[in-house]
N, CA, C and O atoms as CSV, one atom per row, in Angstrom:
chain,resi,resn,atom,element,x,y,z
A,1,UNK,N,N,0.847,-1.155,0.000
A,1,UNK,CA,C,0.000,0.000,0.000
A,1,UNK,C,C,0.904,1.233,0.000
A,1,UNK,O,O,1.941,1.261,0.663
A,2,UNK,N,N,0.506,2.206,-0.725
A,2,UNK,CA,C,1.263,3.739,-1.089
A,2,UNK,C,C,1.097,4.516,-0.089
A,2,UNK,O,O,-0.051,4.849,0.206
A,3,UNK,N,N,2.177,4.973,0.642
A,3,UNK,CA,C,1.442,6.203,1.662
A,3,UNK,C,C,1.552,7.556,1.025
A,3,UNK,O,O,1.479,7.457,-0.200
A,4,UNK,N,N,1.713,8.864,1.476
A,4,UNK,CA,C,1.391,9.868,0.874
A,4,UNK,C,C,3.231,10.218,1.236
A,4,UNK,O,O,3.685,11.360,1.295
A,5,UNK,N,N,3.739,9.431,1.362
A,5,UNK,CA,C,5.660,9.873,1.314
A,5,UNK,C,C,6.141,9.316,-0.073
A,5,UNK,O,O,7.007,9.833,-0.779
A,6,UNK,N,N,5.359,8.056,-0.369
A,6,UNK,CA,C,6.122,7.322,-1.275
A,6,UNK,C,C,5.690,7.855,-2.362
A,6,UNK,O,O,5.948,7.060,-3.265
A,7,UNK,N,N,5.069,8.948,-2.851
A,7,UNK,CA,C,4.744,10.019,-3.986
A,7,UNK,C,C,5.851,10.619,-4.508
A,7,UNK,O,O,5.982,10.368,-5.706
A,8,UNK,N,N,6.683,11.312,-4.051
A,8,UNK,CA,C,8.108,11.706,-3.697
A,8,UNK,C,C,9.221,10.955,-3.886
A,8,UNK,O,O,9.970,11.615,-4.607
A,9,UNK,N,N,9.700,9.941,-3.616
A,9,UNK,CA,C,10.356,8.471,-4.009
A,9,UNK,C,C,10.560,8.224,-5.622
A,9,UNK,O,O,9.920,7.582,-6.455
A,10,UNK,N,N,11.592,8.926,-5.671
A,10,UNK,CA,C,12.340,8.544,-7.075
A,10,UNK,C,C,12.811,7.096,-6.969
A,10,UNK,O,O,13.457,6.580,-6.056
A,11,UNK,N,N,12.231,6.411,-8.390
A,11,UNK,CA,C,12.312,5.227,-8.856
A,11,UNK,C,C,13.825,5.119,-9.948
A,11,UNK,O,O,14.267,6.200,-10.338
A,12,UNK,N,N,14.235,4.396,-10.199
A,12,UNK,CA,C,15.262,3.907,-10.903
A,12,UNK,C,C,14.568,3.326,-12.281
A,12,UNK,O,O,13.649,2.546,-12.032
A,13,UNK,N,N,14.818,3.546,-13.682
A,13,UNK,CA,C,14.336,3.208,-14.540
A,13,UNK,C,C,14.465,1.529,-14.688
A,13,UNK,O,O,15.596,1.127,-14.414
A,14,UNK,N,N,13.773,0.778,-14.965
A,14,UNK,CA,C,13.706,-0.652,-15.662
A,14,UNK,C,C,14.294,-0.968,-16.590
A,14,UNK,O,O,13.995,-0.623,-17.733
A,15,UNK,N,N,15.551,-1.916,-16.187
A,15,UNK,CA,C,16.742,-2.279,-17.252
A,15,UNK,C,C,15.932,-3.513,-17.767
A,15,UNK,O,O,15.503,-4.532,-17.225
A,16,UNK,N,N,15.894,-2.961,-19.145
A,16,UNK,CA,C,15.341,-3.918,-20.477
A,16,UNK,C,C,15.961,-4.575,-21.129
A,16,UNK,O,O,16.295,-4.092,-22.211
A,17,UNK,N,N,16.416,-5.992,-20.793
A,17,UNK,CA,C,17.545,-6.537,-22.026
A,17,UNK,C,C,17.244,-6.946,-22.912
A,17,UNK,O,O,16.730,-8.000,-22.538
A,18,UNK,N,N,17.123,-6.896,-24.410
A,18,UNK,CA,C,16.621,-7.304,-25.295
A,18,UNK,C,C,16.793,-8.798,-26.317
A,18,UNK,O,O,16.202,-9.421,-27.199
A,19,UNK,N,N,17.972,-8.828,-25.529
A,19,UNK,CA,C,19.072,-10.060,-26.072
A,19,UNK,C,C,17.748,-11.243,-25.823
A,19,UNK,O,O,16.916,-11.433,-24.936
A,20,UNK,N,N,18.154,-12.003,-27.383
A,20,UNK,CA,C,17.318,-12.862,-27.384
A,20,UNK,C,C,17.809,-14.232,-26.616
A,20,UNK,O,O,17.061,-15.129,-26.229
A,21,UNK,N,N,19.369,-14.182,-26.472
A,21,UNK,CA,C,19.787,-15.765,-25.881
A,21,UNK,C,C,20.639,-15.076,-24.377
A,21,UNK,O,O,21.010,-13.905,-24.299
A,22,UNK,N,N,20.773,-15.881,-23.534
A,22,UNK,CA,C,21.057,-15.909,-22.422
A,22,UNK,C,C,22.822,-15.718,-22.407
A,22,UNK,O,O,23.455,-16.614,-22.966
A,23,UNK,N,N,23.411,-14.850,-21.931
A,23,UNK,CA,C,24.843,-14.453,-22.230
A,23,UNK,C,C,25.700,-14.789,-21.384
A,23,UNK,O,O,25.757,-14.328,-20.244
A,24,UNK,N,N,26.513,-15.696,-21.898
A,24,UNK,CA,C,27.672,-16.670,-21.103
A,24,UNK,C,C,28.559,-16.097,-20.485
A,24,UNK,O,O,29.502,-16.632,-21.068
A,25,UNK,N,N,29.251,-15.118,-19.429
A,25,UNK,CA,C,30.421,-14.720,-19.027
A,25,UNK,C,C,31.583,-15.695,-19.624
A,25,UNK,O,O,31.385,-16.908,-19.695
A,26,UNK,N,N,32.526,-15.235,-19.953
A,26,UNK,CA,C,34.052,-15.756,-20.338
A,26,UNK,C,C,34.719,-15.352,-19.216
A,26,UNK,O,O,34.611,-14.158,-18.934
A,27,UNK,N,N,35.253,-15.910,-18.643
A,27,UNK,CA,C,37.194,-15.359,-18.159
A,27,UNK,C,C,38.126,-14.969,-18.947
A,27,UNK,O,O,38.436,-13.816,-18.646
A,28,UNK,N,N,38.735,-15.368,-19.820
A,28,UNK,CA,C,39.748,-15.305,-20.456
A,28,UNK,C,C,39.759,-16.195,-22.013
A,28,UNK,O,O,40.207,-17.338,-22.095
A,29,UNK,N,N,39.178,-15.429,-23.195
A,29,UNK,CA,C,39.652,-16.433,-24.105
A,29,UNK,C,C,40.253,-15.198,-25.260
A,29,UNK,O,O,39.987,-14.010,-25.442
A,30,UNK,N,N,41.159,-16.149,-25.875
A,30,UNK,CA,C,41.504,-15.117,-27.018
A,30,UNK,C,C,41.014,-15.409,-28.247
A,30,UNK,O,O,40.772,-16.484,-28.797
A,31,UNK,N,N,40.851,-13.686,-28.770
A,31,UNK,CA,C,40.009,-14.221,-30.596
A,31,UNK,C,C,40.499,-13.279,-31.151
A,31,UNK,O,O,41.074,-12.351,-30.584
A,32,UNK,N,N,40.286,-13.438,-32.629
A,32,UNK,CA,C,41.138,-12.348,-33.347
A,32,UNK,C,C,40.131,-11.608,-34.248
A,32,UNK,O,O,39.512,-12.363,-34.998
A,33,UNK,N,N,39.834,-10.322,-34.339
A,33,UNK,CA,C,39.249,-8.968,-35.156
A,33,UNK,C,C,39.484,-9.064,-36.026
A,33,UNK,O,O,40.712,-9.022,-36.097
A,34,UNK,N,N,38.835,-9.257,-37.399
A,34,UNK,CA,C,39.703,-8.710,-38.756
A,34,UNK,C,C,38.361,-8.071,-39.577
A,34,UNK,O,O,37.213,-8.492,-39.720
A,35,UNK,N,N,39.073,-6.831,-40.055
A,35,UNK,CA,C,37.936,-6.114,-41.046
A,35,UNK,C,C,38.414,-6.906,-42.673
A,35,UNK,O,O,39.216,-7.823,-42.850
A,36,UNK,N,N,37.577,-6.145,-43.697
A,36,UNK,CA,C,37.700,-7.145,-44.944
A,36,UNK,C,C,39.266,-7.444,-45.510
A,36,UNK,O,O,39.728,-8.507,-45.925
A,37,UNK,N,N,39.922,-6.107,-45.374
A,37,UNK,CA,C,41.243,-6.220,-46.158
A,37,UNK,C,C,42.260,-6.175,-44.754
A,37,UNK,O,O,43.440,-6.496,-44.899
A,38,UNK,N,N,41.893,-5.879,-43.773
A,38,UNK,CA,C,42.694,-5.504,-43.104
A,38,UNK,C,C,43.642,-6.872,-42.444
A,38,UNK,O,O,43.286,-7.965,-42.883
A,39,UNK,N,N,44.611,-6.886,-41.605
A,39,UNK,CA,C,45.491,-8.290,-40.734
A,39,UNK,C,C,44.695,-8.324,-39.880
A,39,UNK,O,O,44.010,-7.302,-39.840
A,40,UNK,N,N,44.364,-9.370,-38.846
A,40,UNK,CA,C,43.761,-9.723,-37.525
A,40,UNK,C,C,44.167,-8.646,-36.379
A,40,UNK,O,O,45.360,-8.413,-36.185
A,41,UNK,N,N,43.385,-8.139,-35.792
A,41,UNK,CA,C,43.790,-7.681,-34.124
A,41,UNK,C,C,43.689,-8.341,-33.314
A,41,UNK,O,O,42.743,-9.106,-33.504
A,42,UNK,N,N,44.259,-8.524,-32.276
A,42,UNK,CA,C,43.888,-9.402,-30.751
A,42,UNK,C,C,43.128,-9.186,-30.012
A,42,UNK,O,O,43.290,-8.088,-29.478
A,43,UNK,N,N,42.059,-9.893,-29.584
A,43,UNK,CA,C,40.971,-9.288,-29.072
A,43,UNK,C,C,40.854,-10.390,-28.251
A,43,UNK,O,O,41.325,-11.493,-28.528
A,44,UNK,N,N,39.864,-9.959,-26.638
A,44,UNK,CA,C,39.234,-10.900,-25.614
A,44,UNK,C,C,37.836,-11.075,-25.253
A,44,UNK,O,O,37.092,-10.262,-24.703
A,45,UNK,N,N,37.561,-12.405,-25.693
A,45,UNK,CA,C,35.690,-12.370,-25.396
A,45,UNK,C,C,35.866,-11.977,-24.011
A,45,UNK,O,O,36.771,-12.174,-23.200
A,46,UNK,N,N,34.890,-11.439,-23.966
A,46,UNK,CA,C,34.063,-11.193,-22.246
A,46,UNK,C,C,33.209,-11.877,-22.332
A,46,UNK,O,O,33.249,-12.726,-21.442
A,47,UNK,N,N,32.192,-11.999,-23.130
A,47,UNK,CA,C,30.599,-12.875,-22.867
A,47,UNK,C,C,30.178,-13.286,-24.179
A,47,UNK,O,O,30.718,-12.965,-25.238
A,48,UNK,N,N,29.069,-14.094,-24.011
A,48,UNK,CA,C,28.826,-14.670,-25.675
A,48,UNK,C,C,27.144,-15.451,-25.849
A,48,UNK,O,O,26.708,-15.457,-24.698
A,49,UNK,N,N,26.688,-15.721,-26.250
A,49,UNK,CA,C,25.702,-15.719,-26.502
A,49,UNK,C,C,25.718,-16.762,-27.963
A,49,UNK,O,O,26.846,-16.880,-28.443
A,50,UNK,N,N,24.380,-17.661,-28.844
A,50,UNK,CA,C,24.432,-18.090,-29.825
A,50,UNK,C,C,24.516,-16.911,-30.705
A,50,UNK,O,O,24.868,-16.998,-31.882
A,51,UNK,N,N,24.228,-15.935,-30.193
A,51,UNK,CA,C,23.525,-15.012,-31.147
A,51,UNK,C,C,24.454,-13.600,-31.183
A,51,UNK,O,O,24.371,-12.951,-32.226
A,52,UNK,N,N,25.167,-13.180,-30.318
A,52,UNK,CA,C,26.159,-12.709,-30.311
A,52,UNK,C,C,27.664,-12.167,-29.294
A,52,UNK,O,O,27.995,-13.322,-29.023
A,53,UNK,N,N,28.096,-11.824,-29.009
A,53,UNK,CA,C,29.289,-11.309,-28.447
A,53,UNK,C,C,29.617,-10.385,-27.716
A,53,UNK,O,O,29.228,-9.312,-28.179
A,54,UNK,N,N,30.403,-10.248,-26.352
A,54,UNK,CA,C,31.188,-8.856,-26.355
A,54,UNK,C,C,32.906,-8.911,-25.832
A,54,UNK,O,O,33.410,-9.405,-24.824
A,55,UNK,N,N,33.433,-8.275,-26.842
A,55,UNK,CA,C,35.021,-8.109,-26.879
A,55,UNK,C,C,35.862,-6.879,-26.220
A,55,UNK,O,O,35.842,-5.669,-26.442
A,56,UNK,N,N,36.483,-7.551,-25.471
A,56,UNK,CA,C,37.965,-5.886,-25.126
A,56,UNK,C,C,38.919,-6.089,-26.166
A,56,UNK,O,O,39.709,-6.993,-26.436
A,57,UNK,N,N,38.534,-4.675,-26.817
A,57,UNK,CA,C,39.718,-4.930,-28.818
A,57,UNK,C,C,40.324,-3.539,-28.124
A,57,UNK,O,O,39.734,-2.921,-27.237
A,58,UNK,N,N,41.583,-3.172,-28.679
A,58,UNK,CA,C,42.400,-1.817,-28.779
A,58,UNK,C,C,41.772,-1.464,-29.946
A,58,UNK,O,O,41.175,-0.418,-29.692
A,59,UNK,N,N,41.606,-1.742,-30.972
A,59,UNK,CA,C,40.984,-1.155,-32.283
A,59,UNK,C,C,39.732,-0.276,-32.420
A,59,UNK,O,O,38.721,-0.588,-31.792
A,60,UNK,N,N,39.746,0.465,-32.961
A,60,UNK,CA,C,38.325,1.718,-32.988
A,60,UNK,C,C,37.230,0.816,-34.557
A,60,UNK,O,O,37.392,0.904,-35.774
A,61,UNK,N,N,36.197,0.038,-33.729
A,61,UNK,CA,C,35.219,-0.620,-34.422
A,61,UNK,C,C,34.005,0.221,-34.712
A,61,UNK,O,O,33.004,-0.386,-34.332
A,62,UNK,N,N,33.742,1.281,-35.192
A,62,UNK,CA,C,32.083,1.992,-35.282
A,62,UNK,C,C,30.890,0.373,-35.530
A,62,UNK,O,O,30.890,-0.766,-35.996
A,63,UNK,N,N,29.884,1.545,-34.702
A,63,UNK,CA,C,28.488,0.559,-34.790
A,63,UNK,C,C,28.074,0.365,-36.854
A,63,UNK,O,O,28.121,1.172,-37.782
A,64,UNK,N,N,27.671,-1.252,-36.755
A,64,UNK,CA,C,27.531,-1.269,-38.435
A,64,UNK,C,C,28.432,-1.355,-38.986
A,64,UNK,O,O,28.262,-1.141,-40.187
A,65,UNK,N,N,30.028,-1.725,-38.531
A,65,UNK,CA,C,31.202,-2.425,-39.481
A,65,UNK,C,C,30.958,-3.683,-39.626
A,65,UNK,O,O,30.337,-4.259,-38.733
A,66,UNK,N,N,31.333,-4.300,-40.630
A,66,UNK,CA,C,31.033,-5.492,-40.513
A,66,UNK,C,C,32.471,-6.333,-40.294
A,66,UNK,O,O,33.520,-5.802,-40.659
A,67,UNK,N,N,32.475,-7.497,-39.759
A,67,UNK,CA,C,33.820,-8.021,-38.911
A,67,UNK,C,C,33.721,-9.445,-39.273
A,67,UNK,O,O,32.706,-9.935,-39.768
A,68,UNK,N,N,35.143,-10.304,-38.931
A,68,UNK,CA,C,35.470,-11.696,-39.228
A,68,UNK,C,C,35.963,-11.972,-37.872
A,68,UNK,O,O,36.987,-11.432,-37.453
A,69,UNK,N,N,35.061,-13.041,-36.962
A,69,UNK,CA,C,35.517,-13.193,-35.645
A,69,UNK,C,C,36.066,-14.371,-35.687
A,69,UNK,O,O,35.358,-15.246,-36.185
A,70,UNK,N,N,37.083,-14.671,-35.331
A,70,UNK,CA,C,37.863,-16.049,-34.947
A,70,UNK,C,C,37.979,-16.278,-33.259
A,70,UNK,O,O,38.595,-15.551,-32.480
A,71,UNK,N,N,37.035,-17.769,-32.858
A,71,UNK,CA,C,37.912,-17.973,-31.276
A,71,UNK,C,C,38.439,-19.156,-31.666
A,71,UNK,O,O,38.041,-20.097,-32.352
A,72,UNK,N,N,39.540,-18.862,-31.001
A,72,UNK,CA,C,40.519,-20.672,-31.068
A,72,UNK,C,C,40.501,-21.099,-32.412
A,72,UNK,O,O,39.961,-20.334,-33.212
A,73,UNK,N,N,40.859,-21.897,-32.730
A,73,UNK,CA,C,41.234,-22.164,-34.377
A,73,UNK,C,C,39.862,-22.564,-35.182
A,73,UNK,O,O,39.852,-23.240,-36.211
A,74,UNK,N,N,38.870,-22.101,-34.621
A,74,UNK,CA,C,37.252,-22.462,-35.490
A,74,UNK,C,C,37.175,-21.367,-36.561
A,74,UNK,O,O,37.856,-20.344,-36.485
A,75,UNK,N,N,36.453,-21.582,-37.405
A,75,UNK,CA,C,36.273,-21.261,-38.641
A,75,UNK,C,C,35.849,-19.858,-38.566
A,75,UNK,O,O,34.853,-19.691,-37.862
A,76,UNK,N,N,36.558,-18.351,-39.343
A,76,UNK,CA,C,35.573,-17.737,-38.582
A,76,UNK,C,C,33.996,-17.080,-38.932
A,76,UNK,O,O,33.312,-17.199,-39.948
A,77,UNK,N,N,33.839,-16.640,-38.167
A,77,UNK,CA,C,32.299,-15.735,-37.817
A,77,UNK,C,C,31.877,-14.533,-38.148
A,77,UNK,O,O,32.309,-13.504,-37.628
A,78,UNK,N,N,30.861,-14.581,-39.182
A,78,UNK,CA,C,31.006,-12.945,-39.751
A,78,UNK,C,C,29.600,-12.562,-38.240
A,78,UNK,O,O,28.867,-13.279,-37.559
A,79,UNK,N,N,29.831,-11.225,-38.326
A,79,UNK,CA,C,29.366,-10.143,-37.164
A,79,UNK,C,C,29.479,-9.135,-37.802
A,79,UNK,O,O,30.131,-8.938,-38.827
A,80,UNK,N,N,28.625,-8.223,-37.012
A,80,UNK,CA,C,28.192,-7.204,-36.966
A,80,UNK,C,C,28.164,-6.045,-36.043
A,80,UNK,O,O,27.144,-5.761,-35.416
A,81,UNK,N,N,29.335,-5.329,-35.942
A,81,UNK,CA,C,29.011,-4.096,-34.560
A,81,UNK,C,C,28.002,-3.554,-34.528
A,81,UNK,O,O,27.471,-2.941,-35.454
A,82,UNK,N,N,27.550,-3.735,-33.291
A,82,UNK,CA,C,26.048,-3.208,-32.576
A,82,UNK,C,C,26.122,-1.959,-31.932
A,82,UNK,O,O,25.193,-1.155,-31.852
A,83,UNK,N,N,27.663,-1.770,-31.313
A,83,UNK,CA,C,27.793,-0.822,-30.205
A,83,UNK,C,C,29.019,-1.000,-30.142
A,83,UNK,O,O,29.520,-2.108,-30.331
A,84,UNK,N,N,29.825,0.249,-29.817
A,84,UNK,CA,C,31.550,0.189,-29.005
A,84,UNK,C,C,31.359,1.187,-28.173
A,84,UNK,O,O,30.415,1.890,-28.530
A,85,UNK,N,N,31.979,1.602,-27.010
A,85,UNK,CA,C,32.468,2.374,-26.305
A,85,UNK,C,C,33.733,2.728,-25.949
A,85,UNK,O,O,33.937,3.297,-24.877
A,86,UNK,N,N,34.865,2.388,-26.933
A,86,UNK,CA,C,36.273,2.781,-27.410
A,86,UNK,C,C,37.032,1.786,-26.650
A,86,UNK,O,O,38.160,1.521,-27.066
A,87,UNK,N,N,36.595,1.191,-25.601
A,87,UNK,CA,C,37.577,-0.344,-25.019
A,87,UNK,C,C,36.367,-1.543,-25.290
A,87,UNK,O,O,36.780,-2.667,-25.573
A,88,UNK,N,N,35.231,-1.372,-25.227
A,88,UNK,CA,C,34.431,-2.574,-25.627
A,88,UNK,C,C,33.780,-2.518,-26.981
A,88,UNK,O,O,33.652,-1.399,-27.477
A,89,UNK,N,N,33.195,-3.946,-27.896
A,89,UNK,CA,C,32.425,-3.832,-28.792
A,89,UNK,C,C,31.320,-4.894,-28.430
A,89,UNK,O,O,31.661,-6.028,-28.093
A,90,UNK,N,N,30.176,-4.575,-28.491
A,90,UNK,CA,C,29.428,-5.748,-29.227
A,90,UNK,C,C,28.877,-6.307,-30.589
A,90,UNK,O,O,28.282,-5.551,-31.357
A,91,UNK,N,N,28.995,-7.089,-30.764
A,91,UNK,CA,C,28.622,-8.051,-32.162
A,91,UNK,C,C,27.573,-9.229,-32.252
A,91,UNK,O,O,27.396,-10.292,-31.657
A,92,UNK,N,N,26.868,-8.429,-33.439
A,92,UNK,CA,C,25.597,-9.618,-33.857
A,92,UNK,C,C,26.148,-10.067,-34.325
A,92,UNK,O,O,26.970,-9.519,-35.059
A,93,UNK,N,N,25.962,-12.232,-34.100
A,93,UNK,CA,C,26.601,-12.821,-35.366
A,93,UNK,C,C,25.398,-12.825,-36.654
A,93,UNK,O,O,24.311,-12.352,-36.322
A,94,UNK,N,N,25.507,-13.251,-37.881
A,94,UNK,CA,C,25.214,-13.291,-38.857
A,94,UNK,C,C,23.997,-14.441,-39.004
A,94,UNK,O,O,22.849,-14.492,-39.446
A,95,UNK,N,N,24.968,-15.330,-38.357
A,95,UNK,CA,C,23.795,-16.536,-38.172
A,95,UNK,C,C,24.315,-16.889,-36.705
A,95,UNK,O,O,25.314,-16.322,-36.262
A,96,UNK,N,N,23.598,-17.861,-35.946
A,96,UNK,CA,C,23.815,-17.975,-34.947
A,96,UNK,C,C,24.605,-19.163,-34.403
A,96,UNK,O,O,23.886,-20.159,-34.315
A,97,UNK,N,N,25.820,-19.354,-34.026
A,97,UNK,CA,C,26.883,-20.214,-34.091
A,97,UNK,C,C,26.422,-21.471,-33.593
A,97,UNK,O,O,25.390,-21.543,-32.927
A,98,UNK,N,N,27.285,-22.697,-33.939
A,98,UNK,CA,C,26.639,-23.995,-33.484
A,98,UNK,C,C,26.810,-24.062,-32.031
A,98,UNK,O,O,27.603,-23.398,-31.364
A,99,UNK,N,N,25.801,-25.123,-31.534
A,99,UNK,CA,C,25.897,-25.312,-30.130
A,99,UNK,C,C,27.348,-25.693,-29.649
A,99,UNK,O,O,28.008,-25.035,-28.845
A,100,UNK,N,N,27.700,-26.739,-30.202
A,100,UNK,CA,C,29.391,-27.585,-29.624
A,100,UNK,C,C,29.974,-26.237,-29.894
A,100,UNK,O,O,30.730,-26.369,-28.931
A,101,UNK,N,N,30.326,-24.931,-30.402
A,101,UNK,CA,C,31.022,-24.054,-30.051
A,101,UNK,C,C,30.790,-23.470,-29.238
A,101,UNK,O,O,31.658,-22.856,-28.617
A,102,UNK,N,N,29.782,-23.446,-28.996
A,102,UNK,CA,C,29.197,-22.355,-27.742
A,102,UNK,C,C,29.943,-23.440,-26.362
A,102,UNK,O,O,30.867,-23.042,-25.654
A,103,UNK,N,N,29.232,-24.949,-26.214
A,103,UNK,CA,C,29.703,-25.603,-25.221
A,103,UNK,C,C,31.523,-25.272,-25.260
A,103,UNK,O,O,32.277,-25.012,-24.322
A,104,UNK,N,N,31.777,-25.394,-26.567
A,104,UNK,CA,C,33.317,-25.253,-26.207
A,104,UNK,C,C,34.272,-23.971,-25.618
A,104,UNK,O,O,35.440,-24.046,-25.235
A,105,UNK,N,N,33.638,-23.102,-25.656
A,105,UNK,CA,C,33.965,-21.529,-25.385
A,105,UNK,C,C,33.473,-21.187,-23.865
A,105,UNK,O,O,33.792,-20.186,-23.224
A,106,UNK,N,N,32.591,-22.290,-23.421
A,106,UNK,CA,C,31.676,-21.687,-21.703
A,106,UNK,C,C,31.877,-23.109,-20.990
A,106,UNK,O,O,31.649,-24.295,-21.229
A,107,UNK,N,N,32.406,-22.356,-20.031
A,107,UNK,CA,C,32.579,-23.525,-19.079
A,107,UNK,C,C,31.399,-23.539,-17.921
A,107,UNK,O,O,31.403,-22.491,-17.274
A,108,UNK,N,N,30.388,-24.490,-17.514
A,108,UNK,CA,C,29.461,-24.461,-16.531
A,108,UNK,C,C,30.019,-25.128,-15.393
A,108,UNK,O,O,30.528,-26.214,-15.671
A,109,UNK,N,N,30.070,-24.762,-14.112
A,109,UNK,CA,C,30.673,-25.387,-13.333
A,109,UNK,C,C,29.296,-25.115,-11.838
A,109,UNK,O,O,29.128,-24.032,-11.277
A,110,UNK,N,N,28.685,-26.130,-11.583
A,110,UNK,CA,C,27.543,-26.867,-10.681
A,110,UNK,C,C,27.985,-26.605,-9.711
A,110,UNK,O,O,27.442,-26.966,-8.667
């Protein structure tokens, strides 16, 4: 029930995540950045998802480049920048990567 204080009581807006798959934390893996013509950069997943990604790259990625993601020696992954904030990017993949990669990239520990 509302009393006549809690009128006054600034609320905090409702964080909306839109992400359609559930996003895996990483520790530590390495993958490599490459635009169309360009050599690979070194880059570190942070989190991952079937559906997409987020990386700590040194490289300046604008939202809407399109990218070639490599983790570990798998084939790579075309993406899509969604968002950077000049040390992070996120990336839609293109299609949504197979499961045994996903198991192989996230470790669940019970």
């Amino acid at each position: 029930m509302a009393t006549r204080l809690s009128q006054f009581r600034s609320v905090a807006p409702a964080s909306v995540d839109q992400r359609r798959d559930v996003r895996h934390r990483i520790l530590v893996t390495r993958a490599t950045v490459r635009r169309k013509d360009d050599p690979p950069v070194e880059a570190t997943l942070r989190d991952l998802s079937i559906y997409g990604c987020r990386l700590a790259c040194t490289s300046v990625h604008p939202a809407g480049e399109r990218l070639w993601l490599s983790f570990r020696s798998d084939l790579p992954v075309a993406a899509t920048v969604v968002w950077s904030d000049g040390t992070h990017i996120g990336c839609r993949f293109d299609a949504p990567i197979a499961r045994s990669m996903m198991r192989a990239l996230t470790l669940v520990i019970c």
